[in-house]
C-alpha positions in Angstrom: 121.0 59.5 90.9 121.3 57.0 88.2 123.6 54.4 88.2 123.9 51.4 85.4 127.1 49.5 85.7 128.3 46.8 83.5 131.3 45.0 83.7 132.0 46.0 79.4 130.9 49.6 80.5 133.5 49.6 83.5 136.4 48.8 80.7 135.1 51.6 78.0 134.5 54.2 80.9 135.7 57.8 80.1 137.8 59.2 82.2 137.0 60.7 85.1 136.0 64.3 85.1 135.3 63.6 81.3 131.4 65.6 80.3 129.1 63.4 79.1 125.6 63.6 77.6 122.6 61.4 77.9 119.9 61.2 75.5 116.8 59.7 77.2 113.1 59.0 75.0 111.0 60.1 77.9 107.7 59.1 76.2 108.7 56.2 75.8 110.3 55.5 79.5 107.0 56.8 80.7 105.3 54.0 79.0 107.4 51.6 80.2 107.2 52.7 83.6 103.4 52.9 83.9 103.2 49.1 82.2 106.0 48.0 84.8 103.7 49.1 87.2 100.8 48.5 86.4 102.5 44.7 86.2 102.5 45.1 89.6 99.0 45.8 90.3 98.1 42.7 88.1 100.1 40.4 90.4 99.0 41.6 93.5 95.2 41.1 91.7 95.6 37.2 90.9 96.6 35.3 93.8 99.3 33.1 92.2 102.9 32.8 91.2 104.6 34.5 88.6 106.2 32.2 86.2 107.6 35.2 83.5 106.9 38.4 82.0 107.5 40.6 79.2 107.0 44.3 79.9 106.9 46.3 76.6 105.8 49.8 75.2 102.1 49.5 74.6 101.3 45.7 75.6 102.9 43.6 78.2 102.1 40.0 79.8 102.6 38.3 83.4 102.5 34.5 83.7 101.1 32.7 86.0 100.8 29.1 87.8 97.2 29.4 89.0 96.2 26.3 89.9 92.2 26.1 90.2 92.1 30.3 89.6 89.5 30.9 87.9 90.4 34.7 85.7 87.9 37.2 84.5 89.3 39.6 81.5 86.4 42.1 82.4 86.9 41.7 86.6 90.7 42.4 86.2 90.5 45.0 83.6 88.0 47.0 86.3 90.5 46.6 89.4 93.1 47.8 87.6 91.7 50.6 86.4 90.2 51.3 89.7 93.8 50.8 91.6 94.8 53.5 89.1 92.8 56.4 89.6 93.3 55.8 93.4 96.0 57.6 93.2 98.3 56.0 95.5 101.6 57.0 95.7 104.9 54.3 95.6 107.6 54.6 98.1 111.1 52.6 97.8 113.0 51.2 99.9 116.1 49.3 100.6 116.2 46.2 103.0 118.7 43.7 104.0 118.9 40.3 102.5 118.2 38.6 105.6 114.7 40.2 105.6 114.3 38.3 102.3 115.7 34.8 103.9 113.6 35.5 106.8 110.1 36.6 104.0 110.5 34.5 101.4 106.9 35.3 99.8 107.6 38.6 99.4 109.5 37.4 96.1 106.3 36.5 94.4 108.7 35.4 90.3 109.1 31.9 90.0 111.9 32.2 87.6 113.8 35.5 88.6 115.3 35.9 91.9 116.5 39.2 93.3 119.9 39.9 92.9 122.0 38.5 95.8 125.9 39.7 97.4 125.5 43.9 97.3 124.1 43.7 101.0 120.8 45.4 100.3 117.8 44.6 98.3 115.4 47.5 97.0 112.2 46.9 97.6 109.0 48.8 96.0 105.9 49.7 98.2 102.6 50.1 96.7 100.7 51.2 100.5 97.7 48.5 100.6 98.3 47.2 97.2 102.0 45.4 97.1 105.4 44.6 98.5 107.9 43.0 96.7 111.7 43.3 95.8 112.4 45.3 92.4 115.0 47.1 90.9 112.9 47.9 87.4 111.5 51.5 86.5 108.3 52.8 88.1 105.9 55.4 88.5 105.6 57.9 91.5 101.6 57.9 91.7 99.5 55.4 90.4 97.2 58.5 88.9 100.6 58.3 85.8 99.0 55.5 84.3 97.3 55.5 81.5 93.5 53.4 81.4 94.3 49.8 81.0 92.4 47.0 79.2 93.4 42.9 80.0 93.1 42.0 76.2 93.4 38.2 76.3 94.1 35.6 79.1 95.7 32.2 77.3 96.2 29.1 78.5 99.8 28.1 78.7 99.3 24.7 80.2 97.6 22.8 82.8 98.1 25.6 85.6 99.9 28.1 83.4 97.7 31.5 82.1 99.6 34.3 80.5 97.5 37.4 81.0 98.0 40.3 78.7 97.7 44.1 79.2 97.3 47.1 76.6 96.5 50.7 76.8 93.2 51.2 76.5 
């Protein structure tokens, strides 16, 4: 089930009962969803905070507040690709919001919080990899994504290294 509520989509709704049709680019979705993920699998790899993102159709970037992190393009571009054909399969959950309060470092953003006052929290479960509260689009199996290269790693300030991914 699908569900994407707005309060401007709540006043236009047809009424109930009403057909409706949905016209969804699944190669394109795809793409997003293997980048999302593999977004994941770069954050659990560098051992720092994410400060923002941009997850697109064939490049995306994570930011991070590394500190004294030292970040090989070649090293990263190899664990990702060997996360990848591991194979592992996701698995979601949903968890209250006091298990948040009482884990705060599972929320690894600096800048986004998970959305707070619906009761539960959906968190996504990559077995060995990472754990973290997400409501974005994902893969099933790691084994969907495509080969990935980390193209360029750029400074963005004293602590601050915005690490970009393509398709290879």
């Amino acid at each position: 089930e699908i569900q994407h509520i707005t309060k401007a989509a709540l006043e236009a709704l047809p009424p109930i009962g009403t057909t409706v049709t949905l016209e969804l680019d699944w190669a394109r979705r795809h793409k997003h969803m293997q980048m999302h993920t593999a977004m994941h699998l770069l954050g659990a790899l560098i051992d720092a905070p994410v400060t923002g993102g941009q997850v697109g159709v064939d490049k995306s970037r994570l930011d991070f507040d590394i500190g004294d992190l030292q970040l090989d393009k070649g090293a990263l571009t190899e664990q990702l690709n060997h996360m990848i054909v591991s194979g592992t399969d996701l698995r979601f959950e949903w968890v209250a919001e006091a298990v948040l309060d009482a884990q705060p470092d599972l929320v690894r953003t600096m800048s986004v919080a998970p959305p707070r006052g619906a009761g539960d929290i959906r968190m996504v479960r990559i077995p060995g990899i990472d754990y973290q509260p997400c409501g974005g689009t994902h893969v099933q199996s790691l084994s969907e994504i495509s080969p990935l290269i980390v193209s360029k790693i750029e400074n963005k300030g004293r602590q601050n290294r915005r690490v970009h991914l393509v398709f290879a």
